[in-house]
N, C-alpha and C positions, 0 to 999 in steps of 0.2 A: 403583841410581842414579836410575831414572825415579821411584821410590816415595817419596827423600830429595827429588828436586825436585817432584815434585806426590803431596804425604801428600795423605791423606784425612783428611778434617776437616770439621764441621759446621755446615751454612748459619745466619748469625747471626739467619734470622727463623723456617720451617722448624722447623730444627734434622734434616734428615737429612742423612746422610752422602755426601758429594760429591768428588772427583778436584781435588785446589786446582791452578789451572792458572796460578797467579800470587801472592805473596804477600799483593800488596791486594787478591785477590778471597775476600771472606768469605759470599756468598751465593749461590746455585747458581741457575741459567741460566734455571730458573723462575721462580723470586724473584725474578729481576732482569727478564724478562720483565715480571711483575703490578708492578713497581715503576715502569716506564715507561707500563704502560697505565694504573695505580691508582694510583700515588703510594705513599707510606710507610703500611706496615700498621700497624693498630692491634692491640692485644692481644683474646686472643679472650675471650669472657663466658667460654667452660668451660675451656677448658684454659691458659689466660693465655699462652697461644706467639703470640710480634709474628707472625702471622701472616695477619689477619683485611683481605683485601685488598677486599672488597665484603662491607660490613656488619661484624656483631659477632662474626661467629662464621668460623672459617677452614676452607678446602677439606676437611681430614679429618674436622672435627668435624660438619661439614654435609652431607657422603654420610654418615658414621656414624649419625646423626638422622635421616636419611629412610631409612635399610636397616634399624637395629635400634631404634629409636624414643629418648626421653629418656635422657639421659646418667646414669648412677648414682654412687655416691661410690667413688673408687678406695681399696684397701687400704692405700692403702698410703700415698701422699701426700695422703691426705683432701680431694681436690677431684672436683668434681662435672663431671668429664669422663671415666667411663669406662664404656662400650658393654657391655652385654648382648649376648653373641653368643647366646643361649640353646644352647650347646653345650659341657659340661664340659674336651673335650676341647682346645677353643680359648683355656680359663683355663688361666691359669701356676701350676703346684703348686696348683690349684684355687681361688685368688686370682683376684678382678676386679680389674686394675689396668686403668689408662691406656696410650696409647702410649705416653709419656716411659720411665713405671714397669718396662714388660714390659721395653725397650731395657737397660735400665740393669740389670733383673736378668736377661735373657741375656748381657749383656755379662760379667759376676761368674762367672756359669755355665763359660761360656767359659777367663775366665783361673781357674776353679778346676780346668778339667778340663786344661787345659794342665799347672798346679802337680800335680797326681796323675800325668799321664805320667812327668813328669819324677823322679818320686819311685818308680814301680814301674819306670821304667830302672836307677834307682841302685839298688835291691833285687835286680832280676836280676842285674845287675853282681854285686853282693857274694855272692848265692849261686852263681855259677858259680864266684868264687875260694873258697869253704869248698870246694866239689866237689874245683876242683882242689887243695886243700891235704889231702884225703882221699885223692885217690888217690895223693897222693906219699909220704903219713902209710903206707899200709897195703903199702906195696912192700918185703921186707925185703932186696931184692937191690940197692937203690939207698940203703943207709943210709950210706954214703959223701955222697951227693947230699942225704939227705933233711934232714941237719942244715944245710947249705944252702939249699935250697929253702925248710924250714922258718921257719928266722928272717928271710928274705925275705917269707915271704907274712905272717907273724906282724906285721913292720913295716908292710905295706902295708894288712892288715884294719882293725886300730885305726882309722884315718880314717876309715870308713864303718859301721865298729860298730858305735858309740853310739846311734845310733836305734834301733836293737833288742835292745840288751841288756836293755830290760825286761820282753822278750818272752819271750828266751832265758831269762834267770831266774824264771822262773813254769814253766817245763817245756813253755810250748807249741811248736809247730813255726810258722813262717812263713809268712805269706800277704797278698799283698798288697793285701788289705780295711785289713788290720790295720792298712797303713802308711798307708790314705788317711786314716784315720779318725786321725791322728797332730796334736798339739796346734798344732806349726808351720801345719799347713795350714787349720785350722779358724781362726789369727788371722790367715792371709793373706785368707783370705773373709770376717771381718770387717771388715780394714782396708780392702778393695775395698769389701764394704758402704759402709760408712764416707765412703771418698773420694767413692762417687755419690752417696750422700743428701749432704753437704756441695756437692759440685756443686749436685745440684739445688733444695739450698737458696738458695744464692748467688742461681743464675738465677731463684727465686720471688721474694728481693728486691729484685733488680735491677726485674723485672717489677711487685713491687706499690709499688718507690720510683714508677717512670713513671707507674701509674695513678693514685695518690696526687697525684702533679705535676699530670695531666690536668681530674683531680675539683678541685682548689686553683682552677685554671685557669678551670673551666668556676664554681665560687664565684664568684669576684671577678666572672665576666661574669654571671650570675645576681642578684649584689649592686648591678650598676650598672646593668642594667636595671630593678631593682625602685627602686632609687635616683628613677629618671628617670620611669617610673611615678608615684613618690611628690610630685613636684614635678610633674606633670602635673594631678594627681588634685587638687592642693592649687592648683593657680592655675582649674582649671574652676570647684572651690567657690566658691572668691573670687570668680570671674564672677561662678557663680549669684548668692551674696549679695548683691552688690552689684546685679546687676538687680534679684532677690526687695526692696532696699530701695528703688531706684526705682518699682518696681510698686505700693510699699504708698506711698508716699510721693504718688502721683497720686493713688490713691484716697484718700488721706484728705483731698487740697485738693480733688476733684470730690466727695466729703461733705459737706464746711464749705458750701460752693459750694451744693449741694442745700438744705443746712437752712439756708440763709441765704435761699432764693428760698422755700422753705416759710413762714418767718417773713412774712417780706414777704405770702406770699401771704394768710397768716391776719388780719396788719393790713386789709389792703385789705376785708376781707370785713367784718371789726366795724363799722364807719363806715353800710355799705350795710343792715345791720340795723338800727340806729338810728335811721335815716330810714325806712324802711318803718314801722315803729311808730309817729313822731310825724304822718304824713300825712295820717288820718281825722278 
């Protein structure tokens, strides 16, 4: 009852797993902390999870960066947020993935190893009734009982035989490798596959619809700035011009103005030559 009223489920910015203690709480007690001192997170540069509460890059991806240096390309989802631990052991089936990545295929791990339990119980089940359908088979003192017991257990095998009847008809004996390795369970690990990368698909374009928005966003302000700029740029020219034709416009009447006192000044001069020559 405590598990149906508070499931476990995944902080909407995060994305780890949290105790819901309410059904409109979708972010866990951290996230909700950094959202009251930060405000609403941004997406991160490397691994695009809204988590990026101071700056562009989010708490895991930024101790990861300063412990094991730049971020490498994960296997798996081809982004450029997964950590060199320089330690084989610490790769998944020797794979560099991401956080997201590793999560999502422990998780497959998980319910495949469950689906195998539950498939080597049904195996042992069915070979303790073969056992006991041998030892009632081989009693000649209960042949009374046995044609009884017989087509009772006979009824009851059938249901759980078929997965190994192609076993039994090859000549081999039973073992339960055999049954993990069985086609059922190889497309229930696919359709898990399957369901995470579609998850994690969804959330990549959830995430690159928003930054998409963001970059649209930050255009049009980019557009209206350079707009404003441009009309800026276009009335100082106008000034200048218009000064630059005032400027030229003095000078050219303080010109006229000059060679008109030059002229002047050259008449004055003729007259006084003329008279010094007629005076002797």
């Amino acid at each position: 009852e405590c598990r149906i009223a508070h499931p476990i489920v995944k902080c909407t910015y995060c994305r780890t797993e949290f105790q819901q203690e309410s059904k409109t709480n979708t972010i866990c007690k951290k996230c909700a902390q950094n959202v009251k001192l930060y405000g609403t997170p941004k997406p991160c540069q490397y691994c695009n999870i809204i988590a990026a509460f101071i700056g562009n890059k989010c708490q895991r991806c930024t101790n990861s960066e300063k412990k094991y240096g730049p971020p490498h390309s994960c296997e798996q989802c081809k982004q450029q947020c997964a950590f060199d631990r320089k330690d084989d052991r610490k790769k998944v089936d020797g794979k560099l993935l991401c956080w997201l990545c590793t999560l999502s295929y422990k998780r497959v791990l998980q319910k495949t190893k469950e689906q195998c339990k539950h498939l080597s119980s049904s195996s042992r089940a069915s070979l303790q009734e073969k056992e006991q359908y041998s030892r009632l088979s081989s009693g000649s003192h209960y042949n009374s009982q046995k044609t009884l017991s017989t087509s009772s257990i006979q009824n009851e095998i059938p249901k759980k035989k078929p997965k190994f009847d192609a076993i039994s008809a090859n000549g081999d004996s039973f073992s339960p490798d055999l049954a993990l390795d069985s086609p059922g369970t190889d497309h229930f690990v696919i359709i898990a596959q399957l369901k995470e990368e579609v998850a994690t698909l969804k959330k990549m374009l959830h995430q690159k619809d928003q930054m998409i928005l963001e970059k649209e966003k930050k255009i049009t302000e980019l557009k209206a700035d350079l707009q404003y700029q441009e009309s800026q740029m276009r009335a100082k020219m106008n000034q200048m011009e218009k000064t630059h034709k005032e400027v030229m416009e003095q000078l050219q009447a303080k010109n006229r103005e000059l060679l008109k006192q030059a002229a002047a000044l050259s008449k004055g001069k003729k007259p006084e030559k003329s008279g010094a020559i007629t005076s002797p």
